[in-house]
C-alpha positions in Angstrom: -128.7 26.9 39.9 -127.5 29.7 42.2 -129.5 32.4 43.6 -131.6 33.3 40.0 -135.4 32.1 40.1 -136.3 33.3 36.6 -135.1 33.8 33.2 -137.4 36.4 32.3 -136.2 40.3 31.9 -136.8 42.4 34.6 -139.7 44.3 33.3 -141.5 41.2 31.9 -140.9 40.0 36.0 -142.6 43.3 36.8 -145.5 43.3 34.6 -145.7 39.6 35.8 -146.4 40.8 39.4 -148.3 44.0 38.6 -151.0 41.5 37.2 -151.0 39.0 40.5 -153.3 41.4 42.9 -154.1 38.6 45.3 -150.1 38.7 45.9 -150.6 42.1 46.1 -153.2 42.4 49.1 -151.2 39.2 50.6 -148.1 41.4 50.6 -149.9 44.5 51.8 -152.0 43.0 55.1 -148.7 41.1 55.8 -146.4 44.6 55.9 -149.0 46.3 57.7 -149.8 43.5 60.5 -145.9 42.9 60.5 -145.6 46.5 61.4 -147.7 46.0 64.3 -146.2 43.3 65.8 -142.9 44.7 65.0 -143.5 47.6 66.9 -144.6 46.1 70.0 -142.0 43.9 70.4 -139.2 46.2 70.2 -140.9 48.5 72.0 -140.7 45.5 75.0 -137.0 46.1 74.8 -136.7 49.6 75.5 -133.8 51.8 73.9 -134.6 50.2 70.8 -131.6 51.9 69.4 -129.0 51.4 71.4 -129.6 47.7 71.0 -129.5 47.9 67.0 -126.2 49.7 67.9 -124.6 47.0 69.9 -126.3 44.4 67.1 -124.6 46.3 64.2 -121.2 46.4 66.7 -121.7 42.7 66.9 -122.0 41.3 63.4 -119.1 44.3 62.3 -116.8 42.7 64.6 -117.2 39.5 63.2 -116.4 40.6 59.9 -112.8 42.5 60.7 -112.1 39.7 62.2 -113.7 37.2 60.3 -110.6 35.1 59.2 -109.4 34.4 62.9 -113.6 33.5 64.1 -114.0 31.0 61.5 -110.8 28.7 62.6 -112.0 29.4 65.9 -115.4 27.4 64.9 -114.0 24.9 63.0 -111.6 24.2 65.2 -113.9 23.1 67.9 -116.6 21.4 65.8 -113.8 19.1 65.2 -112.6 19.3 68.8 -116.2 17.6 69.4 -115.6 14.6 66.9 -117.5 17.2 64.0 -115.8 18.0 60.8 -116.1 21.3 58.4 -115.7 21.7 55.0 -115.1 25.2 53.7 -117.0 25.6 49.6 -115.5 28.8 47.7 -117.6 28.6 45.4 -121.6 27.0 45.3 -120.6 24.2 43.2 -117.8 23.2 45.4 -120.5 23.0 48.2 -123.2 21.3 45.6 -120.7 18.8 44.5 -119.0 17.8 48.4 -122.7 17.5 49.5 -124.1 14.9 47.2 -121.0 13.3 46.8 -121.1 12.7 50.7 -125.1 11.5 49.8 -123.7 8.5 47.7 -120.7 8.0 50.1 -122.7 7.4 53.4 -124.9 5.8 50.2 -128.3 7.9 51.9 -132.1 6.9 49.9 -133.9 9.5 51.5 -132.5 13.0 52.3 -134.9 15.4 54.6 -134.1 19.1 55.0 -135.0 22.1 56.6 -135.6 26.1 55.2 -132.2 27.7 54.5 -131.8 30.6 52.8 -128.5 29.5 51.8 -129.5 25.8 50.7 -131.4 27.7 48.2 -128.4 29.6 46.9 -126.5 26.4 46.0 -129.2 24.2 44.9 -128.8 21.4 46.3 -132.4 20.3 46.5 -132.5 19.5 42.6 -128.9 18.3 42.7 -129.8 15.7 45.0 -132.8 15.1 43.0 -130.8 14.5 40.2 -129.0 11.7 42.0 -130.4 8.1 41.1 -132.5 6.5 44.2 -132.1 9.7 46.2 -135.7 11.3 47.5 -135.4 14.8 49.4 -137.8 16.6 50.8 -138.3 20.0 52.3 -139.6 20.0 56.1 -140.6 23.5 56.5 -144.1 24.0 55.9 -144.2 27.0 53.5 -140.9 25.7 51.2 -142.7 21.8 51.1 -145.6 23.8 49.4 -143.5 25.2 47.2 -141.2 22.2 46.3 -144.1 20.4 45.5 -145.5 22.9 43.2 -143.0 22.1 40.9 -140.5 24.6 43.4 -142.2 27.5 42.6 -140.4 31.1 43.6 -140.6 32.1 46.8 -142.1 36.1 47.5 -140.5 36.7 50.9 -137.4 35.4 53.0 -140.0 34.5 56.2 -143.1 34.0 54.8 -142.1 32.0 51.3 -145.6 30.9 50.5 -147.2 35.0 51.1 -148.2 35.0 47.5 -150.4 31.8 48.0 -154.4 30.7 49.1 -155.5 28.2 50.7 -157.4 26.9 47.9 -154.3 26.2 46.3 -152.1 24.9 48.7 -155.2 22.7 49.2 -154.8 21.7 45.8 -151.2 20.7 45.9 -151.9 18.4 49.3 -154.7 16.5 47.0 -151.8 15.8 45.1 -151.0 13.7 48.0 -153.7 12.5 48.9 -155.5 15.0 51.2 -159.5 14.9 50.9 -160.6 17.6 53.2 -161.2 21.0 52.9 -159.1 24.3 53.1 -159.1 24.9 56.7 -155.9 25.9 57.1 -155.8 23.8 60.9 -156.6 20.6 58.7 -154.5 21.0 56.0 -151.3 21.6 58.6 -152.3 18.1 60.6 -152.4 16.5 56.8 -148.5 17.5 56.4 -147.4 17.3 60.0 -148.2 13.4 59.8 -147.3 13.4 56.0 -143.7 15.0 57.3 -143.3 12.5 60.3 -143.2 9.5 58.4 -140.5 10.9 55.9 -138.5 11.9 59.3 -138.4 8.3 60.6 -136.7 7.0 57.6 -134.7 9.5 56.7 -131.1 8.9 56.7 -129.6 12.0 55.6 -130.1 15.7 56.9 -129.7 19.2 55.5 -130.3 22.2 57.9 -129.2 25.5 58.0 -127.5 27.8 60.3 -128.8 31.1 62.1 -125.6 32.0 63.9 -122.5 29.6 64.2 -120.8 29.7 68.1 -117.4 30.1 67.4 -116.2 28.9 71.1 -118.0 26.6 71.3 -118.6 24.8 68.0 -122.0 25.0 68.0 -124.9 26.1 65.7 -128.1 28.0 66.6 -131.3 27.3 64.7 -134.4 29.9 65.1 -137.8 28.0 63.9 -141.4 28.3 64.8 -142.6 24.5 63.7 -139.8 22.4 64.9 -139.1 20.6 61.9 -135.4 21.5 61.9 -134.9 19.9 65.6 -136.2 16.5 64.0 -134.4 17.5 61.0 -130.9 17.7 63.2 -132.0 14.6 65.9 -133.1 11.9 63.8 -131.2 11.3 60.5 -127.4 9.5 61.3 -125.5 12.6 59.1 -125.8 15.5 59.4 -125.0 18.8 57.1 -124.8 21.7 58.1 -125.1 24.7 55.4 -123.7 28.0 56.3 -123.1 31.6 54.6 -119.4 32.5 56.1 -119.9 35.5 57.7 -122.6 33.9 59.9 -120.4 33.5 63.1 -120.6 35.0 66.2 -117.9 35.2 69.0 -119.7 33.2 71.5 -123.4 32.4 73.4 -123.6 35.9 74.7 -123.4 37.7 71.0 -125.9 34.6 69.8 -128.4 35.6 72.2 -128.8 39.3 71.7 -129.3 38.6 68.1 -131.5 35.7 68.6 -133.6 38.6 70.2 -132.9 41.1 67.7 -133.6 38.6 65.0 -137.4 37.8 66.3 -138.9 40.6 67.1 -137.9 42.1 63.6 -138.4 39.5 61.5 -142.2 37.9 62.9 -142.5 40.5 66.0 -141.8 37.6 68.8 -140.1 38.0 72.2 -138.2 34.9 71.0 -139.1 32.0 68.0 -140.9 28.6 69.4 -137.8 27.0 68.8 -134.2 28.1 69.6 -132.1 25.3 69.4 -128.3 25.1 69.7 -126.9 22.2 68.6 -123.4 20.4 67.4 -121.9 16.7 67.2 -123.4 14.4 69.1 -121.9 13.8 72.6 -120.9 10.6 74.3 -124.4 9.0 75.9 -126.4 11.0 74.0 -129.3 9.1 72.2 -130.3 11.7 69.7 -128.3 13.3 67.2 -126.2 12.6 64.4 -123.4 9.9 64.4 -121.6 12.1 61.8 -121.8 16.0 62.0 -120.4 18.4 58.9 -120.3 22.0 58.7 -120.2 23.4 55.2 -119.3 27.2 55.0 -120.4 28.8 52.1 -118.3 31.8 50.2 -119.9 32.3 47.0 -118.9 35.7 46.4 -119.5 36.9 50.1 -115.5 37.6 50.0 -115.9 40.0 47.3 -117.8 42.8 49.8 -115.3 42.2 52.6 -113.4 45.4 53.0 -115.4 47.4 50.6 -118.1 49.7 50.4 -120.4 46.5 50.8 -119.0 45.0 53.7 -122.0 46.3 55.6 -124.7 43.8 54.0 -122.8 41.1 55.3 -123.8 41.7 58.7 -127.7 40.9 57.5 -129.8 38.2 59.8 -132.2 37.9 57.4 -135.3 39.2 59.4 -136.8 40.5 56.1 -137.3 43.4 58.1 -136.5 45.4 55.1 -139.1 43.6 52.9 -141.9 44.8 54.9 -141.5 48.3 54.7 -140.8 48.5 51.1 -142.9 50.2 48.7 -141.5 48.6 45.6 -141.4 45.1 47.3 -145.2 46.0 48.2 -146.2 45.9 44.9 -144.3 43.8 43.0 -143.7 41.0 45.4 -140.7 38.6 45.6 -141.1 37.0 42.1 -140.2 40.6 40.5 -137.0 40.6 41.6 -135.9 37.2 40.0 -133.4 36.1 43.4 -134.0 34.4 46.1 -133.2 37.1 47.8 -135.9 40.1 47.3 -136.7 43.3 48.4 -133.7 45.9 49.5 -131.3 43.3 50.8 -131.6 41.2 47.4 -131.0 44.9 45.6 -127.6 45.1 47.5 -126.7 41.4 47.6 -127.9 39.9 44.5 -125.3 41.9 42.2 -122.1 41.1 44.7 -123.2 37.3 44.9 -124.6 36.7 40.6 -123.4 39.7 39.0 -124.5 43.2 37.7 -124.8 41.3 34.5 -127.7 39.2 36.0 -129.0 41.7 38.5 -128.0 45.2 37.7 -131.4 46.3 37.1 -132.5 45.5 40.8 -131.0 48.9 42.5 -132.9 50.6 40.2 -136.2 49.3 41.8 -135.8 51.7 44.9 -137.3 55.4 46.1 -134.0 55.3 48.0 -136.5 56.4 50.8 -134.7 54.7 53.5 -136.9 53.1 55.3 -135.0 50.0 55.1 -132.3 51.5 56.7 -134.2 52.9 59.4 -135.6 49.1 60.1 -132.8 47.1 60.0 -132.0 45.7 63.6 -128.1 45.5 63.0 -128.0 49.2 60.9 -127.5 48.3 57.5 -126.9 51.2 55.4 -129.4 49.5 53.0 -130.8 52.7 50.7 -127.2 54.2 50.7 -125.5 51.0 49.4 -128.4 50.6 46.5 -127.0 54.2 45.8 -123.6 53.3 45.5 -124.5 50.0 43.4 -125.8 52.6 40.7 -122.8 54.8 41.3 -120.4 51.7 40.6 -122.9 50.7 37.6 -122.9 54.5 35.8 -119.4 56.0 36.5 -117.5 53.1 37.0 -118.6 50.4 34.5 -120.4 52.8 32.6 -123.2 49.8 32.2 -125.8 52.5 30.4 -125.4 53.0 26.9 -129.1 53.3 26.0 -131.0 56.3 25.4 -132.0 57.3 28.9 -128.2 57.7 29.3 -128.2 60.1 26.6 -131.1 61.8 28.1 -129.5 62.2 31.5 -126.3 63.7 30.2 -128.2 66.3 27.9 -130.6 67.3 31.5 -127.2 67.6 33.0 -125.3 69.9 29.9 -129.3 71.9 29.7 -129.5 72.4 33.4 -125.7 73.0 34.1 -126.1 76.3 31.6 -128.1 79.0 32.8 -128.6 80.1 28.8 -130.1 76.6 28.3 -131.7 76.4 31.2 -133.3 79.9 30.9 -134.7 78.7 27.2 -136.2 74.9 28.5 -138.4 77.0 31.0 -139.6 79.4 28.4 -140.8 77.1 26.3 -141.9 74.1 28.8 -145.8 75.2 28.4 -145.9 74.6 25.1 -143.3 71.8 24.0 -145.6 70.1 26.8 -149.3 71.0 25.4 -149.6 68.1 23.2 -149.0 65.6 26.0 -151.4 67.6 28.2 -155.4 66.7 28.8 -157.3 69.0 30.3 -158.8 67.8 34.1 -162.3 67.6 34.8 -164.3 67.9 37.8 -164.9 64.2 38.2 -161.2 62.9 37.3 -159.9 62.2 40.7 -156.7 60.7 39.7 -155.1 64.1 39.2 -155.3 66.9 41.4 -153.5 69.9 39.1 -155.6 72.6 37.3 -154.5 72.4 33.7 -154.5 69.1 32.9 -152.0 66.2 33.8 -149.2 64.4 31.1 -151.1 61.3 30.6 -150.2 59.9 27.2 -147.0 59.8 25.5 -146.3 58.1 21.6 -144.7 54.6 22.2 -141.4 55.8 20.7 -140.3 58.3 23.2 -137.8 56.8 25.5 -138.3 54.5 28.5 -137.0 57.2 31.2 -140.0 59.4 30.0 -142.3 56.6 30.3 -141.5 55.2 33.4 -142.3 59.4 35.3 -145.4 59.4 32.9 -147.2 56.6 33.0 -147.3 56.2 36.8 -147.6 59.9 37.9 -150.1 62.7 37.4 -147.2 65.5 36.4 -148.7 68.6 35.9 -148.7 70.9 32.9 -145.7 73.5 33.3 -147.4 76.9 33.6 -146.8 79.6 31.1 -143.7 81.8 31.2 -145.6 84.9 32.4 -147.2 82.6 35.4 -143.6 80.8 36.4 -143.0 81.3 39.9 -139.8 83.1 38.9 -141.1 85.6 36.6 -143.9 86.3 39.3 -140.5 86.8 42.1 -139.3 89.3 39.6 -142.1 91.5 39.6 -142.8 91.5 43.1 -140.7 93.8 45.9 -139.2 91.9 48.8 -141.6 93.2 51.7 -139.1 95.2 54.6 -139.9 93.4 57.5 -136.9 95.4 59.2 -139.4 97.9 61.0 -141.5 94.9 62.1 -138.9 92.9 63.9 -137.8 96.1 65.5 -140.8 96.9 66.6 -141.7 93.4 68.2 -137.5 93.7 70.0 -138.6 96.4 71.9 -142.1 95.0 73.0 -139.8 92.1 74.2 -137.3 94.5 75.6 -140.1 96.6 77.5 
């Protein structure tokens, strides 16, 4: 349960996904097509900028004043005949929502992608329940739920790290004879789907952004499975992380806007639906409407140095222009939440415990900040989760902590310091092989450090085996010996001379 995908150790994760290249490539043409579209839609907008500003305004109002927004909600869901259940913790939200399953005693249970479904997992929960079938609407998560709910790689595109051989191989599963044209294989599910939605009895959604004036909830979607989802079953759930609430329609729709054209480079998504308790004389729509808002450690970053992440609309934005999430994919990262937003949120919602290793997988190159359509500070908050992780909780006791503090006693004396350059050349020589003119992979005369013994620690490995480092030059060749024996050129006559030309 919660928001881990896999047991395995980070590294085993890694070496996992550095294996997968047809993830790889998937993951590639999808950040640089993304880009594209990206671009072009925000460019449609004009001052780009200064609508991430009033974005980021937005969702930070929300949270200051976060208590007061969420009684305003829940005060007029139940105004419309809707009721809402507040879940501190993902059991508590697990446990009300099946129980509420056997009370309205529901046999089949259809649901729609949610991020925050996911986190409580309430798919195998209900599962677990006897005479209770669920099944997953959106296209990409029914693939996955019915390969034995594999991990998903991104928080848009779930299914990025799959063919079309294979999905055509889970669909034989039920029954699907054709080929893998990707046009036949959706009609096979789309009629496979609308049989399960006219006997469903029971439905899950999500929730984009929660209305607070008016008690309503927007959904974003491009198949429309969600509207059926919300119109046909008689209950209704609704599954929502706390601090996603705006203040009323005219927040919703800037970022409605904001949220598609960062996260699949639309002007809008096919479907933007708002929707709450059915009204009197309505045919559609559910007889009995719940709201469940979801805590589950969101609390924790309020009013700290996290608070920021809780203004994410998870666009994924963040995934697509990350170089480690480029190569390693979703399933590295072991949460449901990858790529820079799962490096800031994963340790505030499971735990530095579970995923302390994940701010370590950043270049803290910032281009996740600069994406982000409501200005996330995402590269500067992985910074300050290994701040709080080193100097705070003093998590590292291995032997690249060791290392670090003797580079930082070597290179804080300018004795030591003096003596490590002296004698870099040499102490480096037996790591060293000298390049030739055919080895491409390195591009510094001398040689490159490309093998290391096994024993020397992890910290030296993870520079080495990945980067062509050059051999240090002798002490005679050093750039600072070479400063030493050269006189500062007087360029004092020169810059005269060229004032009074100016003068003249």
């Amino acid at each position: 349960m919660g928001i881990s995908t896999s047991d395995k150790p980070f590294l085993e994760r890694v070496e996992e996904a550095k294996q997968d290249h047809f993830m790889q490539a998937a993951v590639a043409k999808a950040q640089d097509a993304q880009f594209i579209k990206r671009t072009q839609a925000r460019r449609e907008m004009g001052h780009w900028n200064e609508w991430r500003d009033l974005a980021a305004q937005i969702r930070q109002h929300v949270l200051t004043y976060l208590p007061d927004y969420l009684e305003e909600f829940a005060g007029n869901v139940e105004k419309k005949g809707g009721h809402v259940f507040f879940a501190q913790t993902e059991q508590e939200a697990r446990d009300f929502i099946t129980q509420l399953v056997q009370k309205k005693q529901a046999h089949k249970v259809v649901k729609s992608k949610s991020m925050v479904t996911t986190e409580i997992g309430i798919d195998k929960a209900l599962r677990a329940l006897p005479d209770v079938d669920v099944l997953e609407s959106d296209l990409a998560e029914f693939i996955l739920q019915e390969d034995n709910f594999d991990e998903p790689t991104h928080i848009v595109f779930p299914t990025l790290h799959k063919n079309r051989d294979q999905i055509k191989a889970e669909f034989e599963k039920l029954g699907y004879q054709g080929d893998n044209d990707p046009a036949h294989l959706a009609r096979f599910v789309r009629g496979y789907l609308r049989d399960y939605f006219m006997e469903a009895d029971f439905g899950i959604t999500g929730c984009n952004f929660a209305i607070a004036d008016q008690g309503m909830i927007n959904l974003d979607t491009n198949e429309g499975n969600a509207d059926i989802t919300m119109a046909m079953p008689k209950t209704q759930v609704v599954v929502m992380g706390m601090e996603r609430i705006v203040p009323s329609m005219k927040e919703a729709e800037v970022l409605a806007n904001m949220l598609a054209r960062s996260a699949v480079g639309q002007k809008l998504t096919t479907y933007c639906t708002f929707s709450g308790p059915k009204a009197a004389g309505e045919v559609d729509g559910p007889d009995d409407f719940w709201v469940v808002v979801v805590d589950n450690g969101r609390s924790k970053a309020l009013g700290t140095d996290f608070e920021p992440i809780l203004r994410c609309i998870r666009c994924g934005a963040c995934l697509n222009v990350c170089p480690i999430y480029r190569h390693i994919g979703g399933k590295g990262y072991g949460s449901i939440y990858p790529g820079p937003v799962g490096k800031v949120l994963s340790p505030i919602l499971g735990g530095y415990d579970q995923f302390g290793e994940l701010p370590y997988a950043c270049s803290l190159c910032a281009a996740c900040t600069e994406t982000c359509p409501v200005k996330i500070p995402l590269h500067e908050l992985i910074r300050k989760h290994r701040i709080v992780e080193m100097d705070e909780q003093h998590r590292d006791h291995s032997m690249t902590n060791l290392i670090l503090k003797m580079v930082g006693v070597g290179t804080g004396s300018p004795a030591l310091f003096k003596s490590a350059m002296g004698m870099a050349h040499t102490a480096s020589a037996p790591f060293s092989k000298p390049q030739t003119a055919q080895d491409v992979t390195g591009m510094y005369e001398g040689g490159k450090i490309n093998h290391l013994p096994k024993a020397a620690p992890k910290l030296v490995h993870g520079w080495s085996d990945l980067r062509d480092i050059p051999t240090p030059p002798k002490k005679k060749e050093n750039f600072r010996h070479w400063y030493k024996q050269h006189t500062p050129v007087d360029t004092a006559p020169v810059v005269k001379e060229r004032e009074a030309k100016q003068d003249d």
